[in-house]
C-alpha positions, 0 to 999 in steps of 0.5 A: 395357125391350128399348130405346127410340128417340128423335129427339134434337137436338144442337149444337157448341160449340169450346173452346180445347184447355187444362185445364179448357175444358171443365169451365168451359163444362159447369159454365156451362151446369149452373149454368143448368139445361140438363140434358144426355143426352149429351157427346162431345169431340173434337180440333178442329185443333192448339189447339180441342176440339168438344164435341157437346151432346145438351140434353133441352130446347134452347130452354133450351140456346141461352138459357144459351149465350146468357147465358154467351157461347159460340157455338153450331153447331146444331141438328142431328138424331141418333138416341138409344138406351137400353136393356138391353144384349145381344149383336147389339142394335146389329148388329140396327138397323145391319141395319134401317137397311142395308136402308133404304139408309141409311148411318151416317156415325158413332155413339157408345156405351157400356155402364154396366156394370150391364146398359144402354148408351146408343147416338147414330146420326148419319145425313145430314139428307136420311136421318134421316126414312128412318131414323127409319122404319126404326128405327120412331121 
């Protein structure tokens, strides 16, 4: 498997910034059965973090955000990549989505260290159909 492209969708959810926030609301929606593909936090003003919740399923997502009362700000559109990590992989789609003129206002990824990497591209909601083209999603 070179790679695989997917349309993903992801939401927001804010949390006080204190020990253990995060781990409540991530072990809230677990214990609901929302399986998550992909997690990121980030400082959110002086006291609050902002995750960024990538669920395989959201309809379930919004149903345990629901039972368990936090207030989602979703759903938005990404690009999700996986696959065998090799040098340039990344460069090569920031190629194809530079000649369709579409700009990459942020990404996030990682390698897990056995050979694979995991890649998210957040481009504006008026781009994604033009770089899901691109990218041949």
């Amino acid at each position: 498997m070179a790679h695989t492209i997917r349309r993903a969708v992801y939401f927001y959810a804010t949390v006080h910034d204190h020990a253990g926030e995060a781990y409540e609301l991530l072990s809230q929606f677990a214990n609901q059965g929302v399986n998550l593909v992909a997690v990121t936090a980030l400082p959110y003003g002086p006291m609050r973090t902002q995750l960024t919740l990538f669920p395989q399923d959201q309809a379930q997502m919004r149903n345990a955000a629901r039972q368990v009362g936090i207030e989602l700000d979703g759903p938005y559109s990404a690009l999700l990549v996986q696959g065998d990590d090799q040098i340039g992989v990344i460069a090569e789609m920031h190629s194809k989505l530079h000649h369709a003129r579409v700009d990459v206002y942020a990404s996030n990824g990682v390698t897990d260290g056995r050979g694979g990497y995991g890649y998210v591209i957040y481009v504006r909601p008026e781009d994604f159909e033009k770089a899901a083209q691109a990218l041949e999603v």
